[in-house]
C-alpha positions in Angstrom: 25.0 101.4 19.9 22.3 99.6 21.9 20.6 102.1 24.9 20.9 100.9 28.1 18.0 99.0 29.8 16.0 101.2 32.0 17.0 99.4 35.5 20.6 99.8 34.8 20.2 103.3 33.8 18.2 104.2 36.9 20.9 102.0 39.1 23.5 104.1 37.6 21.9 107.5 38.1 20.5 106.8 41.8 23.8 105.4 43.1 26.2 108.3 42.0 25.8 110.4 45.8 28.2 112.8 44.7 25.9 114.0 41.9 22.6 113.9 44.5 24.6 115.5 47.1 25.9 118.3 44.8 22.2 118.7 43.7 21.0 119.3 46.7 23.7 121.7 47.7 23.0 124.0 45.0 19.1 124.2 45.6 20.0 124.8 49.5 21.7 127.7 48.9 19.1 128.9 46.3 17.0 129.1 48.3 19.1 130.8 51.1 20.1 133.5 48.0 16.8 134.0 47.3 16.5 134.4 51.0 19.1 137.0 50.8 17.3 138.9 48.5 13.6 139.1 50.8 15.9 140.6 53.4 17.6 143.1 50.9 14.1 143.7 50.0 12.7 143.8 53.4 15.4 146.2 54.9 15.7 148.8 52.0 11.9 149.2 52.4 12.1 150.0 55.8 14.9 151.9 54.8 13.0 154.0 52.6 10.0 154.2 54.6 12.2 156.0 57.2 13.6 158.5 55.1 10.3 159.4 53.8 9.1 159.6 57.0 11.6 162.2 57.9 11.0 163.9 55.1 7.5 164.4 55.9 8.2 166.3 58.8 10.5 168.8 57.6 10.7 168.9 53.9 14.1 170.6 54.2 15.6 167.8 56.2 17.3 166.1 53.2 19.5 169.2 52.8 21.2 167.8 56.0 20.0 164.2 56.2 21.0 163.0 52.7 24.6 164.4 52.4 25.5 163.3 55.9 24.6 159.7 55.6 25.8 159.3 52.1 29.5 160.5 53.5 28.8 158.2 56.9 27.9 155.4 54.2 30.9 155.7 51.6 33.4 155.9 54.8 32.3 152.7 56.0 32.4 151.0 53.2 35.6 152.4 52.1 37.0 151.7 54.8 35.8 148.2 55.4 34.5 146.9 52.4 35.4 148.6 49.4 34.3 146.0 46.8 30.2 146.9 48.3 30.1 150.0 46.9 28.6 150.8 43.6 26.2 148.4 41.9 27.4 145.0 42.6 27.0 143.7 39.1 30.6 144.6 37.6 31.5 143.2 40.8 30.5 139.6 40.1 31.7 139.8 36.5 35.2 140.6 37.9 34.9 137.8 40.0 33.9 135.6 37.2 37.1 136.1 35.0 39.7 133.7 34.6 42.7 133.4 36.1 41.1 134.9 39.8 42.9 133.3 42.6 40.3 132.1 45.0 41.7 135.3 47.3 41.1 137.4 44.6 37.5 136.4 44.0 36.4 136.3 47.9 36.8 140.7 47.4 34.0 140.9 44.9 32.0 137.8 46.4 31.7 136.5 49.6 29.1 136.0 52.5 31.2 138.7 54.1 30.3 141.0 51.4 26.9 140.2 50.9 26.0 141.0 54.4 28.1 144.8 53.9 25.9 145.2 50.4 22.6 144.4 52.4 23.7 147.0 54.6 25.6 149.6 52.9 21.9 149.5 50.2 20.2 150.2 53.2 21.8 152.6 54.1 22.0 154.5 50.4 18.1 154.0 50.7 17.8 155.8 54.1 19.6 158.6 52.4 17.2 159.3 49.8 19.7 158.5 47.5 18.3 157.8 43.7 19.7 153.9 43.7 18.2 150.6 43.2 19.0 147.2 45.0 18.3 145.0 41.7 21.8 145.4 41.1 23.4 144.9 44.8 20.7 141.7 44.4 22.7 140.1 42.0 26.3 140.4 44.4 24.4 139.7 47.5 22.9 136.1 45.7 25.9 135.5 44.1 28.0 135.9 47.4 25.5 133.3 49.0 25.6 131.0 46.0 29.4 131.2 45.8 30.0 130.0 49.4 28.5 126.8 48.6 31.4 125.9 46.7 32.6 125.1 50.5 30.1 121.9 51.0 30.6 120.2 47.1 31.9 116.9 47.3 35.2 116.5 45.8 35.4 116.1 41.9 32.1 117.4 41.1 30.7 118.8 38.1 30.0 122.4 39.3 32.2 125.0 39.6 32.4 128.7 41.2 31.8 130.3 37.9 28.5 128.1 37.4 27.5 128.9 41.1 28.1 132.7 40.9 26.3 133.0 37.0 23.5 131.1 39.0 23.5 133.7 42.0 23.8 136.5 40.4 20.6 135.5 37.7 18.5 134.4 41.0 19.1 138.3 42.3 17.5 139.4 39.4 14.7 136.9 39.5 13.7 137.5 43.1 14.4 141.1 43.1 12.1 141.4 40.2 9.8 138.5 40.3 10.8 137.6 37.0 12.4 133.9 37.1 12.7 134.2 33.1 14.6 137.3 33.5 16.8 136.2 36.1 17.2 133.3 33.6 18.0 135.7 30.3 20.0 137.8 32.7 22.4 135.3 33.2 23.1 134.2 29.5 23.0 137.9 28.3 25.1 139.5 31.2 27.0 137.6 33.1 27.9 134.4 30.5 28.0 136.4 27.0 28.5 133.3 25.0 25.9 130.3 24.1 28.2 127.6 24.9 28.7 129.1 28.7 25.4 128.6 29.9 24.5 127.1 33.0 23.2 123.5 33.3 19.8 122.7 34.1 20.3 122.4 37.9 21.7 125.8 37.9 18.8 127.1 36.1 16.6 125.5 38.3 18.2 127.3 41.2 17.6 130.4 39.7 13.7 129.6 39.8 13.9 128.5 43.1 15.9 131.4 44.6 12.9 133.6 42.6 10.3 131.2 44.4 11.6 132.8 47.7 10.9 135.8 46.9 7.2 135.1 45.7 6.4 132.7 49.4 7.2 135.8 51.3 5.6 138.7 48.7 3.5 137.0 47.1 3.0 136.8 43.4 2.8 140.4 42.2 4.8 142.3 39.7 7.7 144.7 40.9 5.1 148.5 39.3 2.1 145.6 39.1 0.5 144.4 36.2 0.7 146.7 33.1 -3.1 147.3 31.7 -2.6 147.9 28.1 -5.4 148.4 25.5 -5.5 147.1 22.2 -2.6 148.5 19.9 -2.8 150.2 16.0 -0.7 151.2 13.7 -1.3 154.9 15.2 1.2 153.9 18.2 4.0 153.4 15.5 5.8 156.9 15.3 5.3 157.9 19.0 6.7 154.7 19.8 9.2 154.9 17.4 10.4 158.4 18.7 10.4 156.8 22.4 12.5 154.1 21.4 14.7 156.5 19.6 15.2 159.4 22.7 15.4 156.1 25.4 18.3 154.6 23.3 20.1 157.9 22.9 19.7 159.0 26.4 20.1 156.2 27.8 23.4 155.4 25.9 24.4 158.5 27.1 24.1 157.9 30.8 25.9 154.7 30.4 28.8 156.5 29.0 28.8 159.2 31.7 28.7 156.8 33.9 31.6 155.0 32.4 34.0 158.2 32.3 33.1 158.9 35.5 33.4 156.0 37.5 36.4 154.9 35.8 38.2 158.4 36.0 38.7 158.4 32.1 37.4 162.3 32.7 40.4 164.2 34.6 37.9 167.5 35.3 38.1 169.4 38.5 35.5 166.8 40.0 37.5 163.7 39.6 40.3 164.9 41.2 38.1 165.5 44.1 36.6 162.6 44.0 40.0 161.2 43.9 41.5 163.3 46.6 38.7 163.2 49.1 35.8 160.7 48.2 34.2 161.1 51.6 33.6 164.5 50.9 32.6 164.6 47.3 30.0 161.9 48.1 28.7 164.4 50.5 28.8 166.9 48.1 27.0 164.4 45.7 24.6 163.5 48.6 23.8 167.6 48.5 22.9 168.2 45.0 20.7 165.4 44.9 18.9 166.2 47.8 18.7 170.0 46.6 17.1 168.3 43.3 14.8 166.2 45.3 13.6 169.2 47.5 13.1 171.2 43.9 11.1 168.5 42.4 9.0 168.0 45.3 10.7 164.4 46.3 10.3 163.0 43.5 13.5 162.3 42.3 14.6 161.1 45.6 14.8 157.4 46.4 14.9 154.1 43.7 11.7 155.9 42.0 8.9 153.2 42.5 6.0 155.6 43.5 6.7 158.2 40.5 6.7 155.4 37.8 3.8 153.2 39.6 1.3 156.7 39.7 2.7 156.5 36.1 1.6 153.6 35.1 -1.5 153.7 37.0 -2.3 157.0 34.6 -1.6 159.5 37.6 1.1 161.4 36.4 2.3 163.6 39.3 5.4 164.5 37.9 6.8 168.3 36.4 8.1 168.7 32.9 11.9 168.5 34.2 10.8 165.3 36.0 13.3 163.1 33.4 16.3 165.6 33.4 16.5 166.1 36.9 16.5 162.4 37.3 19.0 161.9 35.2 20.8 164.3 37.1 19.8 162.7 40.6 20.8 159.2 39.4 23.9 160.0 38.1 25.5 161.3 41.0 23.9 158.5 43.5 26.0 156.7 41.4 29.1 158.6 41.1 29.1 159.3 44.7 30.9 155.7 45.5 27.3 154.6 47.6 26.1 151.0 46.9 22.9 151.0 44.8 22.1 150.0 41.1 20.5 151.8 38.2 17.9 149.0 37.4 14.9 150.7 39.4 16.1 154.7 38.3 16.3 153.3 34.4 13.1 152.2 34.8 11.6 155.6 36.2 13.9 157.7 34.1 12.4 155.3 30.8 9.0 155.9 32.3 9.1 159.1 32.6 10.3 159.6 28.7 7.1 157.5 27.6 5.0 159.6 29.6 6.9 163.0 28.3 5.8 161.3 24.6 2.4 160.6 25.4 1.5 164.2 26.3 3.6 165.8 23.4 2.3 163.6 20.8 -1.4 163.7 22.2 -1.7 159.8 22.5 -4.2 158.0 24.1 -2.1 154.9 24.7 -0.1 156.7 27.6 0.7 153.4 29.2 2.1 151.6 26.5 4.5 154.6 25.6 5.6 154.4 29.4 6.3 150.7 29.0 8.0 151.6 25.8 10.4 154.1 27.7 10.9 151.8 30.3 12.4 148.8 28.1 14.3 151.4 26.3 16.0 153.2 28.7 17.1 150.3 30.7 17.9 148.2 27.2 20.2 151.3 26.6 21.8 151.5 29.5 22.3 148.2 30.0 23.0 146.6 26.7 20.5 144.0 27.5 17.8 143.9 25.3 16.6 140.9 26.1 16.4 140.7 29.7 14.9 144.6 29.7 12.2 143.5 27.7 11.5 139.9 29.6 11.7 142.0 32.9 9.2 144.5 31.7 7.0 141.9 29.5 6.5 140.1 32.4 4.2 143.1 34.4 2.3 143.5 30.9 -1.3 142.6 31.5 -1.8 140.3 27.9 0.8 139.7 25.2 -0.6 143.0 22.9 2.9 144.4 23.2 5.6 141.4 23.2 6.5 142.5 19.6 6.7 146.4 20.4 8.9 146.0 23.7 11.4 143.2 21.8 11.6 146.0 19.2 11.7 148.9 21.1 14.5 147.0 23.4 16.5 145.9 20.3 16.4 149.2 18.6 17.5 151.6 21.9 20.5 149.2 22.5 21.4 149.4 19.2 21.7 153.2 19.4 23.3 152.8 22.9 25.7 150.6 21.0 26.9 153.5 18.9 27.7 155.9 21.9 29.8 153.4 23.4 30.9 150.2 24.8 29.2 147.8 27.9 28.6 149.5 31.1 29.0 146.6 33.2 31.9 145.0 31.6 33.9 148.4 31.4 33.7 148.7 35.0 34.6 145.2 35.3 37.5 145.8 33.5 38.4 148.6 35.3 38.4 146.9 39.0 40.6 144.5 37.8 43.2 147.0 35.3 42.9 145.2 32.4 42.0 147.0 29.1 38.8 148.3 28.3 36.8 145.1 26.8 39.1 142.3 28.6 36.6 140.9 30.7 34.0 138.5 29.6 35.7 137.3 26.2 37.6 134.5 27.9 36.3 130.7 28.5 35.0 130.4 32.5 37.3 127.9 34.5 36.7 124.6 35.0 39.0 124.4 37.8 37.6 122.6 41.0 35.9 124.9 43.4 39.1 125.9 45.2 41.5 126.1 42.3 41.9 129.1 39.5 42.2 128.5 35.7 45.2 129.5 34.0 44.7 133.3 33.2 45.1 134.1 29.8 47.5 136.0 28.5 46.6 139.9 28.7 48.2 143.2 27.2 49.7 145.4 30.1 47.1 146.2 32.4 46.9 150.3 33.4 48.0 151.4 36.6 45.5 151.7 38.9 43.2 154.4 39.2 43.5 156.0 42.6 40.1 156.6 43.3 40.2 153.0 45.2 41.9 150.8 47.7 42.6 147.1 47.9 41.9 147.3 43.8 38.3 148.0 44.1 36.0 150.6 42.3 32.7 151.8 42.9 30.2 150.8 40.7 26.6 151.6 39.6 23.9 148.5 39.7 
């Protein structure tokens, strides 16, 4: 068959309006979700800047301050927005599955609910809680992206599944400043398969929703940029042994996580939690502060200072710095408060290289610390690939692109043998289907207003008491 002549294929292409309208549409709101994201970014700062500020003039302040603004925060959102809580990345992959009426997927992702994660992260963040916003960056964007669905012209190519993959990949990119993470985020997390990825316009919204974030903070890495010195063949046991102890812890805070946010674990605590959330997340809000005031205040808060004195070879941390964030982390999650896990992974994983560095009498501290810091969050993730582009990307040089792909691939593999997805359990678990049911079907192709038909699904579990109107909390 004869290709058509130039003219007519430029006739053809400029006089479609539903295709340029579309097109324009989608980068609109990318860049308002990107938007989205500078004033998560923006207002959890401040956030944090206040708590430490308080903290500064009494250092026992969080023994009062954190619990009561962790129970103020999970009864607000509990009681007006349950779907905000938690991370805000099973959120959106419950969203995404099949067979969602559009009702259904306006709980997990709305403009609505964006605004209550923006503020419900702030106010985890005032608390000194041990929570990210990567994670609520990804609902928040995909929210914004998702609405857009609203101003499509009829029979249009793109549908809410392509708009909420793109919105939740351009959180990632503008919360880290890592458009190719954003971009491996979405066909590793939130798409699973090859054949679902997004089209070239939705990829290109995910770079201009992580444009946003550069116009407004410049183009600087989220811990900076990563000196690293040349490498040898000494580095290959230490950093073997970090990519071992990053896998299997941080396999094993996914699956805590997962037994405990799902209620698979029927202890004492859980029926608590299940009884009187309010007040166990003040009691969570307790013990983390009483570990913050114990470790000096480091534990307390998403963890960016510890792990960028870290990397800049100032390492102000104690020996039990890595436990008692584990610790910390773990119940900022549990407690029901929105926040993610990206930003403590990435402390906890730093902490681990550094732990290495000194045991093993190294000189190559930082690039054991990078090394921890793929690991853990490749473990606790099961995302290699985007741990290791997000943490490749604040590498000074391309000395360690093999090492972190390595270290990334091997921790998740360990992970892998402690236990299932984090994100796609929890999924699962907001919407009572069986453990594994969500992201193994084919995304609709419905219009933006209509639902596929859902596939057919063994008998969902009742559902767990722990939440209301069907939602969970979540970790990020």
């Amino acid at each position: 068959m004869s290709e058509r002549p130039i003219p007519e294929a430029l006739r053809e292409e400029l006089s479609d309006w539903r295709r340029w309208a579309a097109r324009a549409v989608v980068l609109v709101f990318a860049a308002l979700s990107g938007l989205s994201v500078v004033a998560l970014t923006w207002l959890g700062e401040e956030a944090l800047a206040l708590f430490y500020a308080l903290q500064a003039r009494a250092w026992c302040s969080p023994l009062l301050w954190t619990p009561l603004c962790t129970a103020l925060v999970v009864w607000a959102i509990r009681r007006w927005c349950p779907a905000a809580g938690g991370s805000g990345i099973p959120q959106v992959l419950a969203a995404m599955e099949p067979g969602q009426s559009p009702h259904d997927r306006r709980r997990f992702v709305s403009l609505s609910m964006s605004l209550a994660k923006i503020l419900g992260t702030a106010g985890s963040l005032v608390a000194g809680l041990t929570v990210g916003r990567e994670g609520p960056s990804v609902q928040v964007a995909a929210g914004v992206m998702h609405h857009a669905r609203r101003w499509l012209p009829d029979r249009t190519a793109i549908n809410e599944h392509g708009l909420m993959v793109a919105g939740g990949a351009a959180g990632v990119a503008a919360a880290f400043n890592t458009p190719l993470g954003g971009v491996m985020f979405a066909i590793e997390e939130l798409t699973r398969r090859p054949e679902q990825r997004s089209s070239g316009l939705l990829m290109a919204a995910i770079v201009l929703a992580g444009l946003m974030g550069v116009s407004v903070y410049g183009n600087n890495a989220y811990f900076g940029v990563i000196q690293v010195p040349s490498l040898s063949w000494s580095l290959f046991l230490p950093g073997l042994l970090v990519a071992l102890l990053s896998g299997l812890a941080g396999g094993l805070f996914s699956r805590l996580l997962i037994r405990s946010l799902t209620g698979m674990s029927n202890d004492r605590f859980s029926q608590w939690r299940r009884r009187f959330p309010v007040r166990f997340a003040a009691g969570c809000g307790f013990v983390v502060a009483v570990i913050g005031v114990v470790s000096h205040g480091a534990t307390l808060g998403s963890g960016y200072q510890p792990t960028r004195l870290l990397l800049e070879g100032h390492d102000t941390t104690s020996a039990l710095y890595v436990p008692l964030r584990f610790i910390s982390s773990w119940l900022s999650a549990w407690s029901g408060a929105p926040g993610g896990i990206f930003a403590p992974c990435l402390a906890i994983g730093a902490g681990i290289g550094s732990d290495i560095a000194t045991w093993t009498g190294h000189p190559a501290a930082t690039a054991l610390i990078a090394l921890g810091m793929v690991g853990f969050l490749a473990a606790a993730t099961q995302t290699p690939i985007t741990a290791f582009i997000i943490v490749m990307e604040m590498v000074d040089g391309h000395t360690m692109v093999l090492s972190l792909m390595a270290c990334a691939l091997l921790a998740s593999g360990v992970s892998r043998l402690l236990g299932p997805s984090l994100y796609t359990q929890l999924a699962a678990h907001m919407l009572g289907l069986p453990s594994g049911a969500v992201g193994h079907g084919a995304p609709t192709t419905a219009g933006p207003d209509t639902a596929a038909t859902p596939p057919q699904q063994p008998p969902a579990p009742p559902p767990d008491p722990v939440s209301d109107k069907a939602s969970r909390s979540a970790p990020q």
